[in-house]
ZADO-1210 file (C-alpha; in nm, 4 decimals, padded with zeros to 6 digits):
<atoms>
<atom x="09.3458" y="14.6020" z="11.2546" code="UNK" pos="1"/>
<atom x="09.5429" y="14.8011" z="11.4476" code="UNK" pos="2"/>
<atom x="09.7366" y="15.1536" z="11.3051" code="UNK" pos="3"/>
<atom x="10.0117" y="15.1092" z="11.5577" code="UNK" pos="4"/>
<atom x="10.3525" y="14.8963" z="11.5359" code="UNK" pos="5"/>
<atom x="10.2433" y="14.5423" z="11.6851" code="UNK" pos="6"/>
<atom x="10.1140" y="14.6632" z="12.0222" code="UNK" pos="7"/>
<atom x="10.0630" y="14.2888" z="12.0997" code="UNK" pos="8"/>
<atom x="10.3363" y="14.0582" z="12.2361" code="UNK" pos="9"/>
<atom x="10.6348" y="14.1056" z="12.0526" code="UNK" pos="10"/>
<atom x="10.8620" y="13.8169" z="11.8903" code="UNK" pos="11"/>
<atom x="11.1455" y="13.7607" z="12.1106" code="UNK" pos="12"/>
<atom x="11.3809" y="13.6687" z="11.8695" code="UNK" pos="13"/>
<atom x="11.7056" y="13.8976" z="11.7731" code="UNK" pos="14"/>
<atom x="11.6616" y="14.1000" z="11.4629" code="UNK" pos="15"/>
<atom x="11.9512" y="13.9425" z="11.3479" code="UNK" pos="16"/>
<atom x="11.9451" y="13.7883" z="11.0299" code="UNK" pos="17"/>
<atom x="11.5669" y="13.8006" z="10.9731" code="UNK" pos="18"/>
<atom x="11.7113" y="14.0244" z="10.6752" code="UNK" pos="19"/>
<atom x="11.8717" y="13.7901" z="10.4961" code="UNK" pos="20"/>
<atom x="11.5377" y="13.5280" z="10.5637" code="UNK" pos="21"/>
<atom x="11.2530" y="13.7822" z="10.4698" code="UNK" pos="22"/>
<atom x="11.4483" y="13.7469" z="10.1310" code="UNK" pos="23"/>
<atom x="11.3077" y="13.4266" z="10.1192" code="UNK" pos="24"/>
<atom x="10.9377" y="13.5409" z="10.2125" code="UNK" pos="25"/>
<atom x="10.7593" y="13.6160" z="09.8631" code="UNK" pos="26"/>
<atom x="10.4261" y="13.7580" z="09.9478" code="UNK" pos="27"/>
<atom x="10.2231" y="13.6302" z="09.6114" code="UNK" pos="28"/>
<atom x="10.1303" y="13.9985" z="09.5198" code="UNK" pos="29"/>
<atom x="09.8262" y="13.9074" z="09.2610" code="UNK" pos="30"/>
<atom x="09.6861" y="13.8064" z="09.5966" code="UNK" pos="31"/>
<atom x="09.5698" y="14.2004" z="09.6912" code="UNK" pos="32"/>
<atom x="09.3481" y="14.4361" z="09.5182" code="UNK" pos="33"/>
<atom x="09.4866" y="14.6951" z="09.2594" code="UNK" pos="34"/>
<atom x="09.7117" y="14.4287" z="09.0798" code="UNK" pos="35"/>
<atom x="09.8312" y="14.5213" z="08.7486" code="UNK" pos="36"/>
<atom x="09.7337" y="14.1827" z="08.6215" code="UNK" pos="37"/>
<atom x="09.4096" y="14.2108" z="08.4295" code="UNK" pos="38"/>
<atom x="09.0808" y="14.0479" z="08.5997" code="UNK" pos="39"/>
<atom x="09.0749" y="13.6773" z="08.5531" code="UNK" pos="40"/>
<atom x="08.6855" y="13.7430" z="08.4842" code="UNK" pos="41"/>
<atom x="08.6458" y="13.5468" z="08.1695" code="UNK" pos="42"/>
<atom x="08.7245" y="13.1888" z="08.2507" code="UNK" pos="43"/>
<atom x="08.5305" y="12.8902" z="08.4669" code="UNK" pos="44"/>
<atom x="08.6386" y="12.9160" z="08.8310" code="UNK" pos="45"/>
<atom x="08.5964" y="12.6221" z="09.0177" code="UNK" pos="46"/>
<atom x="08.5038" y="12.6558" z="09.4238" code="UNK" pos="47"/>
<atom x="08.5480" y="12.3611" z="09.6007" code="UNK" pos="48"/>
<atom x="08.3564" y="12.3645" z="09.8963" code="UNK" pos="49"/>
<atom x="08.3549" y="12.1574" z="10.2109" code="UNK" pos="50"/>
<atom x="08.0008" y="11.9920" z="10.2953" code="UNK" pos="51"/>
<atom x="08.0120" y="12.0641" z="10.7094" code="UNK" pos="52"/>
<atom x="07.7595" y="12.2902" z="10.9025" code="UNK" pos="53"/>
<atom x="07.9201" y="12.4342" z="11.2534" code="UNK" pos="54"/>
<atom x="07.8342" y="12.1148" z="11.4250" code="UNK" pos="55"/>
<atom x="08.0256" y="11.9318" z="11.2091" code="UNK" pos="56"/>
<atom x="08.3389" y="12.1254" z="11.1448" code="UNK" pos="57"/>
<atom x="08.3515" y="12.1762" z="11.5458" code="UNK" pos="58"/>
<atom x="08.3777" y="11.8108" z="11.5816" code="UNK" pos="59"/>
<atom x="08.6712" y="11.8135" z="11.2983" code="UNK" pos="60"/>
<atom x="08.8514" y="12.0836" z="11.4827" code="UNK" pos="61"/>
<atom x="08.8482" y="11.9563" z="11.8199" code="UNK" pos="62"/>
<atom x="09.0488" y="11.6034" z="11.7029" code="UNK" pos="63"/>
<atom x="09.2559" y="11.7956" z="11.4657" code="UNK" pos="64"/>
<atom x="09.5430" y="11.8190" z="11.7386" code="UNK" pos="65"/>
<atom x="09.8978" y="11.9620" z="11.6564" code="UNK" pos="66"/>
<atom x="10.1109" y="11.6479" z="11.4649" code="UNK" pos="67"/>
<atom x="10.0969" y="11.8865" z="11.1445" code="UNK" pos="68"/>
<atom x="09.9688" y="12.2065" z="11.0073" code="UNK" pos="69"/>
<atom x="09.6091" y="12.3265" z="10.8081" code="UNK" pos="70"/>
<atom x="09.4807" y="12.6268" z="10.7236" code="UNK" pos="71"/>
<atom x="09.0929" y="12.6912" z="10.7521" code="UNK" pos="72"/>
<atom x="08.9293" y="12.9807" z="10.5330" code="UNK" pos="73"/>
<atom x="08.6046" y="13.1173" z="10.5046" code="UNK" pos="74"/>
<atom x="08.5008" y="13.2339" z="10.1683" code="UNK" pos="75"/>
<atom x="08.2475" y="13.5028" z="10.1728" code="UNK" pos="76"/>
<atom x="08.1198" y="13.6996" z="09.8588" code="UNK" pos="77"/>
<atom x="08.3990" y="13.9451" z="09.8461" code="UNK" pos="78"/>
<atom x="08.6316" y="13.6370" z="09.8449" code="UNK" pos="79"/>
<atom x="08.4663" y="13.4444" z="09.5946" code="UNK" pos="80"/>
<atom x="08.4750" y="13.7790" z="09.3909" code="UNK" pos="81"/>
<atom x="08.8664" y="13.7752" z="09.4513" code="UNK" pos="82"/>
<atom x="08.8540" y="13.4034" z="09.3553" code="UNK" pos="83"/>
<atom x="08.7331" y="13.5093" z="09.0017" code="UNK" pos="84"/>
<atom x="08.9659" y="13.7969" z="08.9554" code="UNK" pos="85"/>
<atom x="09.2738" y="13.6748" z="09.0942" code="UNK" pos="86"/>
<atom x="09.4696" y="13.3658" z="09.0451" code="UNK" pos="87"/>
<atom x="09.7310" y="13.4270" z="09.3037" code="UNK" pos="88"/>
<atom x="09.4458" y="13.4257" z="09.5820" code="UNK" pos="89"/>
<atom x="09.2793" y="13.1336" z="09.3908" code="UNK" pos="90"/>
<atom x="09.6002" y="12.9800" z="09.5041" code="UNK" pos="91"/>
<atom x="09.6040" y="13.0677" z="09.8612" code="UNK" pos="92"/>
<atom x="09.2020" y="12.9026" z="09.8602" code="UNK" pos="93"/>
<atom x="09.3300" y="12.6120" z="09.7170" code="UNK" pos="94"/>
<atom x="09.6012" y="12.5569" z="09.9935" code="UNK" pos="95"/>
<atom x="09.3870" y="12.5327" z="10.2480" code="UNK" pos="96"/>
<atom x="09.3027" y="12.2036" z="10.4117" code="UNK" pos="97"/>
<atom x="08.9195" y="12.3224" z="10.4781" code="UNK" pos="98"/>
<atom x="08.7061" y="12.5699" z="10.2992" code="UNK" pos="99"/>
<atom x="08.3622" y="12.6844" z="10.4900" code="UNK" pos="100"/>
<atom x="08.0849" y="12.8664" z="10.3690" code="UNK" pos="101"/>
<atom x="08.0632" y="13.1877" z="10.5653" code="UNK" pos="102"/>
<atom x="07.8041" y="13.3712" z="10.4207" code="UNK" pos="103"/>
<atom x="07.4345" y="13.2828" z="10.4588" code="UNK" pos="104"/>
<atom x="07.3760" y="13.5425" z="10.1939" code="UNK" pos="105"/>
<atom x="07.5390" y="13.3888" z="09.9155" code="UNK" pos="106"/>
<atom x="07.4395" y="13.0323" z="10.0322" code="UNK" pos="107"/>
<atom x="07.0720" y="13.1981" z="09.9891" code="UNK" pos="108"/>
<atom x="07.1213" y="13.3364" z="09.6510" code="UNK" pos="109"/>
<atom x="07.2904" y="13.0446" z="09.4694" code="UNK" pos="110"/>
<atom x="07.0482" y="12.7790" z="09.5978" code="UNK" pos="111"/>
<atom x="06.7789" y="13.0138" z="09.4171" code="UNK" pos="112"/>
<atom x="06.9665" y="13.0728" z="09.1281" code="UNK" pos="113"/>
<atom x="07.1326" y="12.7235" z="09.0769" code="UNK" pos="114"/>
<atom x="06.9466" y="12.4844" z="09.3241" code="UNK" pos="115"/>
<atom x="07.3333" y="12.3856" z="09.4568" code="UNK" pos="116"/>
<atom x="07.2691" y="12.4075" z="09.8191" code="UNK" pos="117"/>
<atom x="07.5451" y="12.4629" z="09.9890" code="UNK" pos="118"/>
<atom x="07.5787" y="12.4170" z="10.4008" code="UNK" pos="119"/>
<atom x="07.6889" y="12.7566" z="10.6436" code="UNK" pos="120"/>
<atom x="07.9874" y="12.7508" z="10.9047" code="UNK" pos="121"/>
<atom x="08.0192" y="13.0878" z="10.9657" code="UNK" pos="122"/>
<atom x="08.3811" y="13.2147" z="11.1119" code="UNK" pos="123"/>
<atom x="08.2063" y="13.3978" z="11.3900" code="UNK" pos="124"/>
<atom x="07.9985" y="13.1150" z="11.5067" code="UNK" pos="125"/>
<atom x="08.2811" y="12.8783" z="11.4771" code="UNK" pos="126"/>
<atom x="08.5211" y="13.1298" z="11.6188" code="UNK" pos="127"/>
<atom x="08.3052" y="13.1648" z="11.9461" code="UNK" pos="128"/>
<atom x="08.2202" y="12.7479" z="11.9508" code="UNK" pos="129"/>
<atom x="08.5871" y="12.6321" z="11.9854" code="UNK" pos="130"/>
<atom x="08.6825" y="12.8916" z="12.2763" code="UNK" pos="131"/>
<atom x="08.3826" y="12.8416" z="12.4597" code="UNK" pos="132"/>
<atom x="08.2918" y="12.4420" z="12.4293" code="UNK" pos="133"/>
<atom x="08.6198" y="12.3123" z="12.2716" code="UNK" pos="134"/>
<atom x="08.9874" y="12.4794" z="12.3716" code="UNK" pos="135"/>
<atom x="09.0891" y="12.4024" z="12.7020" code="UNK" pos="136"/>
<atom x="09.1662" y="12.6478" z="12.9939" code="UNK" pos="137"/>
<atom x="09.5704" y="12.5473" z="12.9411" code="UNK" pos="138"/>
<atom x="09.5291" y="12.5127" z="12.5423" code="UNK" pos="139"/>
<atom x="09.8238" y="12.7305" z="12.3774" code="UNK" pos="140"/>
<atom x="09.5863" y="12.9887" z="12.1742" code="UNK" pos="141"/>
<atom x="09.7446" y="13.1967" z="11.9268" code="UNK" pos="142"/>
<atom x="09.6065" y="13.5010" z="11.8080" code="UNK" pos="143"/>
<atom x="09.7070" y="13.7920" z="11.5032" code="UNK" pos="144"/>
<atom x="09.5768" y="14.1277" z="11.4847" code="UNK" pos="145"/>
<atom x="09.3213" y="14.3233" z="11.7328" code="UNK" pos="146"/>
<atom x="09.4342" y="14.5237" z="12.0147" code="UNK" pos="147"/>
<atom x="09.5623" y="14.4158" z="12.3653" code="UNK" pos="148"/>
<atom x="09.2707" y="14.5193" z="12.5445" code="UNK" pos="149"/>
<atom x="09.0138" y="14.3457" z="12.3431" code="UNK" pos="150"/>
<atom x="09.2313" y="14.0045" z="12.3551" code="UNK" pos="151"/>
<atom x="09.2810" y="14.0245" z="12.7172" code="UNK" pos="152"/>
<atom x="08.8973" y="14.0291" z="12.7244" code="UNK" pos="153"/>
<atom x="08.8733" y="13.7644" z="12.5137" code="UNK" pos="154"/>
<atom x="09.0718" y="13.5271" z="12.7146" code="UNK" pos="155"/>
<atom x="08.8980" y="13.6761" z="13.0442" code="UNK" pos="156"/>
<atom x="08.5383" y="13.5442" z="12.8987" code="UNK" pos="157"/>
<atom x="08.6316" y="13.2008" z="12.7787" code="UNK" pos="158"/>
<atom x="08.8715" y="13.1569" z="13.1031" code="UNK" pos="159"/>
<atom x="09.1993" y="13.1021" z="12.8877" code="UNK" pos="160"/>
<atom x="09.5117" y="13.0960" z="13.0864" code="UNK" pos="161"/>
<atom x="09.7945" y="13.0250" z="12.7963" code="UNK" pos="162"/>
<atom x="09.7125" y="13.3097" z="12.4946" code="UNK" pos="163"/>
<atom x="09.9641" y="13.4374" z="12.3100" code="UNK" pos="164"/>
<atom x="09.8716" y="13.7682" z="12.0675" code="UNK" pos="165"/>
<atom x="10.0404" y="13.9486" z="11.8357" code="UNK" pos="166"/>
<atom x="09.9424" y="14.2438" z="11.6319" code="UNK" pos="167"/>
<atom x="10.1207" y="14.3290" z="11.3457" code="UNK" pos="168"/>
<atom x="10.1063" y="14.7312" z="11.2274" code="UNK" pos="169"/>
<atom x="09.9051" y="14.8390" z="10.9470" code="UNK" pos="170"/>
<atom x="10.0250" y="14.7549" z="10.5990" code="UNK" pos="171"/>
<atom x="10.2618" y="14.5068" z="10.7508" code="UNK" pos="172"/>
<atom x="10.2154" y="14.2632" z="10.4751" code="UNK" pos="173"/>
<atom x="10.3964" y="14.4606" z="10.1771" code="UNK" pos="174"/>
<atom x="10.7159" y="14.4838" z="10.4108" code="UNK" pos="175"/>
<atom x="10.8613" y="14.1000" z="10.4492" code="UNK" pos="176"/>
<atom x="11.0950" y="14.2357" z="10.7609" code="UNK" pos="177"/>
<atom x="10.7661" y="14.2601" z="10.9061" code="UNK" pos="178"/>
<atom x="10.5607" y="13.9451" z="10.7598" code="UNK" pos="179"/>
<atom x="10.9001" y="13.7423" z="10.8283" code="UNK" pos="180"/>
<atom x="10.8395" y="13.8713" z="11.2448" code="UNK" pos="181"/>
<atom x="10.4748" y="13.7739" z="11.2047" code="UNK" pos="182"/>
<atom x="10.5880" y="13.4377" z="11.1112" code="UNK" pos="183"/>
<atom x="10.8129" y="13.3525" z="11.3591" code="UNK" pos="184"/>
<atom x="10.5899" y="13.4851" z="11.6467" code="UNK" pos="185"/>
<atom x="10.3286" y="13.2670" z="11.5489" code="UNK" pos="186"/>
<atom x="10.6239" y="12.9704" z="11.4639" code="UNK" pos="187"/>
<atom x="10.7927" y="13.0221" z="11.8205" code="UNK" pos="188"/>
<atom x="10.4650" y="12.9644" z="12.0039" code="UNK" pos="189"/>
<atom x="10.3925" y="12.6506" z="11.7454" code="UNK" pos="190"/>
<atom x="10.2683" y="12.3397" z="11.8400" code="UNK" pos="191"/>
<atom x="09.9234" y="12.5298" z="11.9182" code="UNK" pos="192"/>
<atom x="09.5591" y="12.4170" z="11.9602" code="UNK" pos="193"/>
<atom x="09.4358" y="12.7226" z="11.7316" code="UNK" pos="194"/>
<atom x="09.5735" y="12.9964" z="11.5940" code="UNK" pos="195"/>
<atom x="09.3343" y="13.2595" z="11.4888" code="UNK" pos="196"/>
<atom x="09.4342" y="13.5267" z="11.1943" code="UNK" pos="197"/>
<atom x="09.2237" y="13.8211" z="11.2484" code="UNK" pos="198"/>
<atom x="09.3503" y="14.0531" z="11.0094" code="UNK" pos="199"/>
<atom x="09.1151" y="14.0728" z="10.6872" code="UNK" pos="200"/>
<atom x="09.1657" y="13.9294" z="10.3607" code="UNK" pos="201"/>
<atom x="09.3586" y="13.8596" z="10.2043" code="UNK" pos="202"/>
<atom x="09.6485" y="13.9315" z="10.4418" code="UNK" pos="203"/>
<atom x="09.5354" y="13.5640" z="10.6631" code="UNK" pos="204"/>
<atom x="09.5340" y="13.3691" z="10.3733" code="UNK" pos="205"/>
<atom x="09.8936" y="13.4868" z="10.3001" code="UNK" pos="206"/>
<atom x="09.9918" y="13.4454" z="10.6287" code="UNK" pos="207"/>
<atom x="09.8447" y="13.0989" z="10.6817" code="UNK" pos="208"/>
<atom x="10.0124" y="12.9831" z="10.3449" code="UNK" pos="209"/>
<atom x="10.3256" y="13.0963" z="10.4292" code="UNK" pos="210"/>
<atom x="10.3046" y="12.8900" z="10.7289" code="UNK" pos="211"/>
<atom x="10.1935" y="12.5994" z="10.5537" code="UNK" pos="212"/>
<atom x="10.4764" y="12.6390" z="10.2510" code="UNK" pos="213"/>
<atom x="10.7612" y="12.6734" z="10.6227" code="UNK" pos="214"/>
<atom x="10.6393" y="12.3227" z="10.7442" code="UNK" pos="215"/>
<atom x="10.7414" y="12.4738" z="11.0767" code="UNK" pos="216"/>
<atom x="10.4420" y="12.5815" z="11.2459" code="UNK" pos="217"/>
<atom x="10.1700" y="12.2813" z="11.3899" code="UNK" pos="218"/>
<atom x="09.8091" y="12.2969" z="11.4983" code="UNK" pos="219"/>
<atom x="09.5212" y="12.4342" z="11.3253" code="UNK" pos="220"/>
<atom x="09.5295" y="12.7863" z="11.1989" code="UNK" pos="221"/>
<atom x="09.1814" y="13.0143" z="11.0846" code="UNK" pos="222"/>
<atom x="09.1370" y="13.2737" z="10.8528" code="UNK" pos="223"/>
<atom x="08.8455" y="13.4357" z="11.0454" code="UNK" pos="224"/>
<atom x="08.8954" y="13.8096" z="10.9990" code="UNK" pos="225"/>
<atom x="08.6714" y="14.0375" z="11.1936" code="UNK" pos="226"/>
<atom x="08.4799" y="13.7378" z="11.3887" code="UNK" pos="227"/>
<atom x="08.6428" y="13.7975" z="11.7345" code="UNK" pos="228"/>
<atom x="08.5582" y="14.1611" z="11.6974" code="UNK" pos="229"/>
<atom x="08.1944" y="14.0284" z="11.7569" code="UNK" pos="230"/>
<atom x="08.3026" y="13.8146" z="12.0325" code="UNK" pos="231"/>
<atom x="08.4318" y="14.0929" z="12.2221" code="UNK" pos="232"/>
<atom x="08.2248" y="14.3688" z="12.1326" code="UNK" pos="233"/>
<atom x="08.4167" y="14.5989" z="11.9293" code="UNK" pos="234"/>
<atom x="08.1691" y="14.5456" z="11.6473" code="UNK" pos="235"/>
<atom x="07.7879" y="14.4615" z="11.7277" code="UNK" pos="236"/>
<atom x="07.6729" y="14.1396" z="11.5274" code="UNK" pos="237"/>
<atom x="07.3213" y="14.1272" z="11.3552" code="UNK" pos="238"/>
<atom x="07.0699" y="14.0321" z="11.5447" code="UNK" pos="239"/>
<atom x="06.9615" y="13.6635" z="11.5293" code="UNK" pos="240"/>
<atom x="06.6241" y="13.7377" z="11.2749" code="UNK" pos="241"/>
<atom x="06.9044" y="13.9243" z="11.0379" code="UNK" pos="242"/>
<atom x="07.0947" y="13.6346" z="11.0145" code="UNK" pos="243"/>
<atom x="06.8846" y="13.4094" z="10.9307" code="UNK" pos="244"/>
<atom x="06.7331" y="13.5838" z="10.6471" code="UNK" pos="245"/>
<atom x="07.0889" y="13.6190" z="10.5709" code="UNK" pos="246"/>
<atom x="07.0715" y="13.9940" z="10.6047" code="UNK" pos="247"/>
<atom x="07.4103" y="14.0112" z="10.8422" code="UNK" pos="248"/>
<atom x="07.5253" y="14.2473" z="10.5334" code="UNK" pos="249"/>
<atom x="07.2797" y="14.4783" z="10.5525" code="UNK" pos="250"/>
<atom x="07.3662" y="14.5062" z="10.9329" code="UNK" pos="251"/>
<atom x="07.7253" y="14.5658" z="10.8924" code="UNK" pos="252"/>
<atom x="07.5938" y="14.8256" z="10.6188" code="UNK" pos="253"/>
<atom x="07.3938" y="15.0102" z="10.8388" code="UNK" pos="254"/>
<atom x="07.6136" y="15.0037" z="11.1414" code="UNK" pos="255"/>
<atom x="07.9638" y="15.1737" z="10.9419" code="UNK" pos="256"/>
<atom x="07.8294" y="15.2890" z="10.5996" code="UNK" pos="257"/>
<atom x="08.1261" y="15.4778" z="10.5314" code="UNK" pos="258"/>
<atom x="08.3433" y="15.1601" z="10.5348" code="UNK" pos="259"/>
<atom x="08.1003" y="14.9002" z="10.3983" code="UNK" pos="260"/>
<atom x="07.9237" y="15.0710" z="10.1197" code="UNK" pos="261"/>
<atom x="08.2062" y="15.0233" z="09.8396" code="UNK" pos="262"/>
<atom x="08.1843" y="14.6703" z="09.9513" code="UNK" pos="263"/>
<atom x="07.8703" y="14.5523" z="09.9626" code="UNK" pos="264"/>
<atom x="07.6976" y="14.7963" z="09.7112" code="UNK" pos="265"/>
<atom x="07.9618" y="14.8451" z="09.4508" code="UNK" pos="266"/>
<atom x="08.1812" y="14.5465" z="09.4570" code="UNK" pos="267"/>
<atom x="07.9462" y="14.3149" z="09.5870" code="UNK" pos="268"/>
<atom x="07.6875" y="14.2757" z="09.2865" code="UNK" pos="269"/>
<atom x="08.0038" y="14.1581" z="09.0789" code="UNK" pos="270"/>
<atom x="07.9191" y="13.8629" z="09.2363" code="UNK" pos="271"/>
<atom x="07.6017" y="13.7774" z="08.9530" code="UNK" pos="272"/>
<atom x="07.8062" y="13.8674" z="08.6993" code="UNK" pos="273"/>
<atom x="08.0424" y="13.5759" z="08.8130" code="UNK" pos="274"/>
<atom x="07.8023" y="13.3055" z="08.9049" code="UNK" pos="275"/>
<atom x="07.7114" y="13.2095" z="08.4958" code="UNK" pos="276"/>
<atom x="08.1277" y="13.1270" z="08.5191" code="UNK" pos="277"/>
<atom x="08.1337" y="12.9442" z="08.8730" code="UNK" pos="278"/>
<atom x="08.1727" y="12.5754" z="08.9503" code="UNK" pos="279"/>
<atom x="08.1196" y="12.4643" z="09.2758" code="UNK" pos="280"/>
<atom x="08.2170" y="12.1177" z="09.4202" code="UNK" pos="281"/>
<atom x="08.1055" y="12.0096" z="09.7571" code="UNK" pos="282"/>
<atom x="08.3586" y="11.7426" z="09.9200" code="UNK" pos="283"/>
<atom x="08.3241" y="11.5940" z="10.2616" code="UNK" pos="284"/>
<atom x="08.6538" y="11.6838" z="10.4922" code="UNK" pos="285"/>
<atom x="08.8335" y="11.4306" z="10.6901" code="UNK" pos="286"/>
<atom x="09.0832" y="11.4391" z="10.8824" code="UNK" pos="287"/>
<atom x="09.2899" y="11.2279" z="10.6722" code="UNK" pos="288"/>
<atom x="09.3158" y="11.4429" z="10.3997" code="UNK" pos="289"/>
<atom x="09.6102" y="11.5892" z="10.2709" code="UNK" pos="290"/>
</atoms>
């Protein structure tokens, strides 16, 4: 994301009053790393996951249409490590309408250690199948975070005509002036076909919960945080052999150590320390759910 003040499109609404509204905004702070609250490491956590491959889900998105609102997030190890050691972003999981397995690698490693096999829709792949086969030319698109240049060629290479972006600046989240603009940029181009949140975790999930807990916003939103960086090239994506001995980790590892090691080789084996405490339910999404 972006250091600079929302160099995307800017909300057109007056300032005016959004004071007295961001009152109302009350960003769930046991949702973000460094809480005060102790880990939540001790207790059964139960994942509820939805059984859909890419095929699938694609086929769910494309009728989902824009009569009402649902959130789509992609839990990855660092989020089901967050699931275990924090309620408040067990809560934002929960809210969502559809829950995909992103990660190959942890899909890999719990069908060895558990035999619960559990089916892959990766954010990337799903970000880049409903541009390219699914959203029509005139389809409102809505997209948070990344920087002008990149979305413009995003909407060049999938031939989008009606995209509306907005990016926030950095640490936007902890001021609710500036998650209360977010909201209503996103709101004010609402009914949309999808609305992507490409900001990293856990600031989508807030977002996309505080859009659900409005009722104002309608269409389709995904948490898909760095996925359209692949798309347009500001980050390289593991080859297709590295992916599917689920080694797109190591990839990101070796392409930026300096950001991914704390990730991947300190926080990241948490995650076998947490599976002897994990339930995981498979369910079958519809489009009647609730």
């Amino acid at each position: 994301m972006s250091e600079n003040a929302g160099s995307g499109r800017r909300v057109s609404h007056s300032l005016m009053g959004l004071e007295a509204v961001a009152k109302s905004v009350t960003v769930p702070q046991t949702a973000f790393p460094g809480s005060a609250r102790a880990p939540d490491s001790a207790r059964e956590v139960g994942h509820v996951i939805d059984d859909l491959d890419l095929t699938e889900f694609t086929s769910v998105a494309a009728a989902y249409g824009h009569a009402r609102y649902g959130y789509v997030v992609t839990p990855n190890v660092d989020h089901i490590i967050r699931c275990h050691e924090d309620a408040g972003f067990r809560a934002l999981y929960r809210s969502a309408e559809f829950v995909l397995m992103d990660s190959r690698f942890f899909a890999r490693v719990l069908r060895m250690l558990t035999g619960v096999r559990l089916r892959v829709c990766t954010g990337a792949d799903l970000s880049e199948a409903l541009l390219s086969k699914i959203a029509a030319a005139d389809d409102p698109i809505v997209i948070v975070g990344g920087e002008d240049a990149d979305i413009a060629k995003l909407a060049l290479r999938y031939r989008l005509t009606h995209v509306h972006h907005y990016n926030p600046p950095m640490g936007f989240i902890d001021d609710p002036l500036a998650v209360e603009q977010c909201l209503q940029f996103i709101e004010s181009e609402s009914p949309f076909r999808f609305c992507f949140l490409a900001l990293g975790s856990p600031q989508q999930e807030v977002l996309a919960h505080h859009l659900k807990s409005r009722g104002v916003a309608r269409g389709l939103a995904l948490c898909v945080g760095a996925s359209l960086n692949f798309l347009t090239g500001v980050e390289r994506r593991a080859p297709r052999w590295m992916q599917q001995l689920s080694l797109e980790w190591l990839h990101r590892l070796l392409e930026n150590p300096q950001r991914m090691a704390g990730r991947y080789l300190i926080r990241g084996p948490r995650i076998f320390r947490y599976l002897r405490r994990a339930r995981f339910t498979q369910r079958k999404a519809t489009l009647t759910r609730a």
